[in-house]
C-alpha positions in Angstrom: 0.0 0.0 0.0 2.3 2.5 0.7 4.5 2.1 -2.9 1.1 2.9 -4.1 0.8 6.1 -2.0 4.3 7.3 -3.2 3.7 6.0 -7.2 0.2 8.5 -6.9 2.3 11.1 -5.3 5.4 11.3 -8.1 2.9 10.5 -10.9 0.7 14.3 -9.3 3.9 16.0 -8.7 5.4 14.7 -12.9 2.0 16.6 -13.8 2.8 19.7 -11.9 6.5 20.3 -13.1 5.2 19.2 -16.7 2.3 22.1 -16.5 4.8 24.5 -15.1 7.0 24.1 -17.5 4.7 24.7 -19.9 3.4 27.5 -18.6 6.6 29.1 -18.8 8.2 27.7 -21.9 4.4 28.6 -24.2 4.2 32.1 -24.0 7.7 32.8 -24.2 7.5 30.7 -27.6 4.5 32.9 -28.7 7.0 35.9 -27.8 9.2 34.7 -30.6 6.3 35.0 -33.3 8.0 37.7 -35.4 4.5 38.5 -36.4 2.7 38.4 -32.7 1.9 42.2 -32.8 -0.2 41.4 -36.3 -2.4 39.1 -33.7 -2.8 40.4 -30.8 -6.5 40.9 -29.3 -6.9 44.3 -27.6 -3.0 45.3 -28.1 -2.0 42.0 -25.6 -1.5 38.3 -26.4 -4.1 36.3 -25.8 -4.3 32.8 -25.3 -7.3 30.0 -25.6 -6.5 27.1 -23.7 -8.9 24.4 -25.0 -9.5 21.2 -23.4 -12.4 17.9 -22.6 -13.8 18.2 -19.3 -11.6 15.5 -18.0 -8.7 18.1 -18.4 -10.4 21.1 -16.9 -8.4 21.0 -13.4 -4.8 21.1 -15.7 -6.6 23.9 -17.9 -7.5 25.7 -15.1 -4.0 25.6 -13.4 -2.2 26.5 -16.6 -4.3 29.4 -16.7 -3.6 30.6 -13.4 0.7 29.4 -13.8 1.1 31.4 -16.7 -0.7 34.6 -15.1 1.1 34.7 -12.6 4.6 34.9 -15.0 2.8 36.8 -18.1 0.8 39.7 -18.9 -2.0 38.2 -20.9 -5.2 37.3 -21.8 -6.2 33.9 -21.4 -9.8 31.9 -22.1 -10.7 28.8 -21.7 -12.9 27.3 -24.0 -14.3 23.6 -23.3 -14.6 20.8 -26.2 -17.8 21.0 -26.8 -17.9 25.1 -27.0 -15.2 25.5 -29.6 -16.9 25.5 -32.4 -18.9 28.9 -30.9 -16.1 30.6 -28.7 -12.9 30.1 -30.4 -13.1 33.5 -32.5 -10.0 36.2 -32.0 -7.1 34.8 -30.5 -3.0 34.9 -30.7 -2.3 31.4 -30.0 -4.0 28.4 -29.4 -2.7 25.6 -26.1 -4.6 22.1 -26.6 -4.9 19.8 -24.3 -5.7 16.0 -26.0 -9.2 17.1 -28.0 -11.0 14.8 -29.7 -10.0 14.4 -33.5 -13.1 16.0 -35.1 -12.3 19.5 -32.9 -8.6 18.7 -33.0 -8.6 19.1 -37.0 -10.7 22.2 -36.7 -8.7 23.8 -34.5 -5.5 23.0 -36.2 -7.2 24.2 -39.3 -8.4 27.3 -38.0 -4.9 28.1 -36.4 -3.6 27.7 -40.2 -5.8 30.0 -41.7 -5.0 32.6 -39.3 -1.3 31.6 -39.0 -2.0 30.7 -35.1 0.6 28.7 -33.0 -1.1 26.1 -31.4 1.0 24.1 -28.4 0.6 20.8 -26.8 1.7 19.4 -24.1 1.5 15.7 -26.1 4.0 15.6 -28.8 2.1 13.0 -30.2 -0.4 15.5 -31.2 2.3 17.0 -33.8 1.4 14.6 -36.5 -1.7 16.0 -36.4 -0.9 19.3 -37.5 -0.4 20.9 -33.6 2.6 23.7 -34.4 4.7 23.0 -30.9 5.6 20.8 -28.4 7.9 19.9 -25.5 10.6 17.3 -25.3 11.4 16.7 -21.8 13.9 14.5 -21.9 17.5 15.1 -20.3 16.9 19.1 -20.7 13.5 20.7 -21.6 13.4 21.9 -25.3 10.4 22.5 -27.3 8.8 20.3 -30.5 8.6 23.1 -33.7 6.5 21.0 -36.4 8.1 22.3 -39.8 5.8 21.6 -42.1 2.8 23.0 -40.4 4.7 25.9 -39.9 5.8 26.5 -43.4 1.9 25.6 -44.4 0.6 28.8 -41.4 3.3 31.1 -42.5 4.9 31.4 -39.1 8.4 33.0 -38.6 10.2 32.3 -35.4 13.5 34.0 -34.6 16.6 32.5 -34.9 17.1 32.0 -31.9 14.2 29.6 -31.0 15.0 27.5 -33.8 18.8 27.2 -32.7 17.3 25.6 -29.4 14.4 23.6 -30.5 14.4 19.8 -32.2 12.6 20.4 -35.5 10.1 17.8 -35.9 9.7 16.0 -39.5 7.0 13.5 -40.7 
């Protein structure tokens, strides 16, 4: 019983680094748009974190991690209101969405030449723009062809850091 207790414990506190982290490394990604100030929403950044229900706590604490590090605007829209909320936004976070929303959010991000983050890399091959490889050091996912496809420039500098990801 008590290896359980301490399994449950590590697997809560993996979660909480792994949001934290993205709550710092996301909008500082978003930062190096070099065409961020062409989409921003009321002169800030704002962010829609979209989720199912079963990933509202996680939404809910990314929200409130990356407010208290960044000065921005951040919704959350739930699956099954995406279709009527997600409107004007500068980037998009998804947490695991079903595919039918998934493809219209990752085509709606194109059209509008949206970065759209998750924190499952295996979402990449489904057109998501960025992710995180948290391996021996933290360094985030850029999906080249959907970039090239959004028409997305990111500074030099992120791409010098990040693992370019290639179908």
């Amino acid at each position: 019983m008590r290896k359980i207790v301490i399994i449950f414990l590590f697997s809560l506190f993996a979660i909480a680094s792994e949001i934290e982290i993205d709550a710092k490394i996301f909008p500082a990604i978003v930062k190096y748009d070099l065409k961020v100030n062409k989409k921003l929403v009321e002169k800030q950044i704002k962010i829609s974190i979209l989720y199912q229900n079963s990933f509202k706590k996680r939404a809910k604490k990314l929200k409130k991690l990356i407010q208290q590090k960044y000065s921005v605007l951040i919704e959350l829209i739930p699956q099954h209101l995406i279709l009527q909320n997600l409107k004007n936004t500068t980037a998009i976070y998804i947490f695991n969405l079903d595919k039918t929303y998934l493809k219209y959010v990752v085509n709606f991000a194109k059209k509008r030449n949206l970065i759209t983050f998750s924190d499952s890399p295996s979402l990449l091959q489904y057109g998501v723009t960025v992710s995180i490889l948290n391996k021996r050091r933290v360094r985030p996912i850029l999906n080249r062809k959907i970039i090239k496809e959004s028409n997305i420039s990111f500074s030099s500098t992120l791409l010098k850091v990040s693992f370019i990801y290639e179908e």
